[in-house]
SEKE-11139 format. One record per residue (C-alpha): z, y, x; residue number from 1. Coordinates in steps of 0.001 Angstrom, whole numbers, plus 500000, padded with zeros to 6 digits. Layout:
BEGIN
PT       z       y       x   nr
PT       Z       Y       X  NUM
...
END
This chain:
BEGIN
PT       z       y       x   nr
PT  287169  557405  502183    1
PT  285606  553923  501214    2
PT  283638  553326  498387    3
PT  284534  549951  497476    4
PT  282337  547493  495478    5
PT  283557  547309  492494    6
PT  283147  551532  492555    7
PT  279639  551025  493393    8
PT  279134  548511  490298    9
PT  281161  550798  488258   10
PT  278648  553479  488803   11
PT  275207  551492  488602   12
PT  276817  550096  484779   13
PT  277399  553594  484118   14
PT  273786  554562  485008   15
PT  272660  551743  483312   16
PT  274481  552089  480342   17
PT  273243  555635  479976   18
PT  269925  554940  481175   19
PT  269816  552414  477830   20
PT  271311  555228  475866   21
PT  267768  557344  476906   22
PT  265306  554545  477118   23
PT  266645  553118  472790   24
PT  267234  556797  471921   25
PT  265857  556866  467851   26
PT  264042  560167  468923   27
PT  261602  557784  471121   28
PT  261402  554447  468990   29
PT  257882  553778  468950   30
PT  255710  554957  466336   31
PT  252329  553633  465695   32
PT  250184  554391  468691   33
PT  252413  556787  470693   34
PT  253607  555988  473990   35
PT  256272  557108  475996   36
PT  256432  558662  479622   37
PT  259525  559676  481367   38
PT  259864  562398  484099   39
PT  262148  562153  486380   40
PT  263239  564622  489710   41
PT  264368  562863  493032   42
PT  267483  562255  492205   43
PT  267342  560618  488863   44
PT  264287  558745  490466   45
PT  266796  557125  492682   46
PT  269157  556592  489693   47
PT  266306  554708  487600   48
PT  265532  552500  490785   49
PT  268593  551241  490885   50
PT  269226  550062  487671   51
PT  265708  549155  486505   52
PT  262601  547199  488187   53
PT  259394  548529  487187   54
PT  258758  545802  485515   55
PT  261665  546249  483228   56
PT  261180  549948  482098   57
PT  257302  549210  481245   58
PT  258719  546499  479119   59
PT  260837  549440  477383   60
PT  257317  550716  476484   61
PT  257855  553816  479068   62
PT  253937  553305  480005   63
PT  253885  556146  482544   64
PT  257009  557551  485102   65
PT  256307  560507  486756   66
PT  258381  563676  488210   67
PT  258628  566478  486711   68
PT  257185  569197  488863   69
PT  254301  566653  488914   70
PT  250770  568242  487308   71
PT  250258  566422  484297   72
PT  247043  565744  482388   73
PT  247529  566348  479020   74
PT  248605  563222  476952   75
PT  249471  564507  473094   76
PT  249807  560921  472653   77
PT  252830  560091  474280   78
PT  256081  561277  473771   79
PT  258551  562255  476973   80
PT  261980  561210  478172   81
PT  263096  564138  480683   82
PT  265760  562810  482269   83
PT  266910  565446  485587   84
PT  269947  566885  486942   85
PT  270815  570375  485278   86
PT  269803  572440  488195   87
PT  268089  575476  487805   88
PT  265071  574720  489415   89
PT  265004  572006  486812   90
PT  265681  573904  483897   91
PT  262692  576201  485120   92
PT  260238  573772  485768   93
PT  261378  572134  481962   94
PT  260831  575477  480624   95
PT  257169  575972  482357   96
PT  256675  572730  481329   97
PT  257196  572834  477472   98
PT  255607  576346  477718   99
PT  252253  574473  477949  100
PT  253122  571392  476577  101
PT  250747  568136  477624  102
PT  252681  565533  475826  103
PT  253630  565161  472369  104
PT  257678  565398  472271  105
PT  259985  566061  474554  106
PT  263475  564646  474718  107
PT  265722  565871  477373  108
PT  268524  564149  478939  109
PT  270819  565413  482209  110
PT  272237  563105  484602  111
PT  275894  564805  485756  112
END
């Protein structure tokens, strides 16, 4: 079974589009002097890759992209984008993560 390439755009406009969705949520417009950092897991990694250069997220003021079971200094001055799969490993790691919180918001978003 093929995967044409019009399927393949289909899918990197979808991850795009929802990728913009995340990256102009109102929860993250920037505020005076807070930053944003989004954690990502392999997968959605991959995702963000192939929709957006480096270049392009920094310019969506996303100063810092990390993954999620990464250790983290603490930064209470920058708000985070979690954007994983819903796995359970994920959901774990979210809640150890927000247990001992090192940035100032989180937002959570699942890829499907």
């Amino acid at each position: 079974n093929k995967i044409n390439h019009t399927q393949t755009m289909d899918a990197i406009a979808q991850s795009r589009s929802y990728i913009d969705k995340i990256v102009g949520h109102k929860a993250l417009r920037k505020d005076s002097n807070v930053g944003k950092v989004m954690l990502l897991d392999e997968y959605t990694t991959q995702v963000l890759a192939n929709v957006y250069s480096q270049t392009q997220i920094l310019e969506k003021e996303f100063y810092l992209i990390e993954q999620l079971n990464a250790t983290h200094e603490p930064m209470p001055h920058l708000k985070a984008a979690v954007y994983v799969r819903p796995t359970a490993a994920n959901i774990e790691i979210i809640i150890r993560e927000i247990s001992q919180p090192k940035f100032k918001e989180y937002h959570i978003f699942f890829s499907n």
